[in-house]
C-alpha positions as CSV (number, residue, x, y, z in Angstrom):
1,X,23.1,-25.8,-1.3
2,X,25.2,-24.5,-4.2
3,X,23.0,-25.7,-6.7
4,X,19.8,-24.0,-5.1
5,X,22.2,-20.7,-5.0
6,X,22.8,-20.8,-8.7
7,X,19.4,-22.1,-10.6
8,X,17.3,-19.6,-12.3
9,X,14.6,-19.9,-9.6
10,X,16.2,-18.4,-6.7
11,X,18.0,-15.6,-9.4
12,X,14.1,-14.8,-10.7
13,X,12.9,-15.0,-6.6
14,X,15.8,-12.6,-5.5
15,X,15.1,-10.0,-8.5
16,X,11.7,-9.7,-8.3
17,X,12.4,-8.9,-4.4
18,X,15.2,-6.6,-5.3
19,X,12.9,-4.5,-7.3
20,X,10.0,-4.7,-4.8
21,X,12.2,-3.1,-2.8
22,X,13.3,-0.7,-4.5
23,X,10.3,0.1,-5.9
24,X,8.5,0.2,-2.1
25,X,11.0,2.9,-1.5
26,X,11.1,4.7,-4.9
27,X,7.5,5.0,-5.7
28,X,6.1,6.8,-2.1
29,X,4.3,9.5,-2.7
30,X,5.4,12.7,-0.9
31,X,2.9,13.9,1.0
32,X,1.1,10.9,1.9
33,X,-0.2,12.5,5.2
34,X,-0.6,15.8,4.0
35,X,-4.6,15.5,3.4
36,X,-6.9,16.1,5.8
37,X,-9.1,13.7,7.2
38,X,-12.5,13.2,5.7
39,X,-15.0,14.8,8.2
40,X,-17.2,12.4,10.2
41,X,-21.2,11.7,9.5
42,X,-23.2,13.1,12.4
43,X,-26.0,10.2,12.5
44,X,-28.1,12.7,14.1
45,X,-29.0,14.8,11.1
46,X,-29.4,11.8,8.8
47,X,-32.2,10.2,10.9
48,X,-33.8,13.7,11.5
49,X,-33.8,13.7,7.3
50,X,-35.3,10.3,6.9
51,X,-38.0,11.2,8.9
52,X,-39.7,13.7,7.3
């Protein structure tokens, strides 16, 4: 157990999840929510278009 605790593997593993992390929390963007949402296709009006 010791020796998977100290090889470079596990050191590398642990890092690159260190940094996810802090990065996950770091890099958010602040208003993430703040956008509207994008306004729904009415169906309706595109198949009166495609008929004419």
């Amino acid at each position: 157990m010791s020796n998977i605790l100290t090889s470079d593997l596990f050191r590398n593993f642990m890092g690159g999840f260190a940094l996810g992390a802090v990065a996950l929390f770091a890099l958010q963007p602040r208003d993430a929510d703040a956008s509207p949402p994008a306004a729904p296709v009415v169906q309706e009006a595109a198949l009166e278009n495609s008929d004419s």
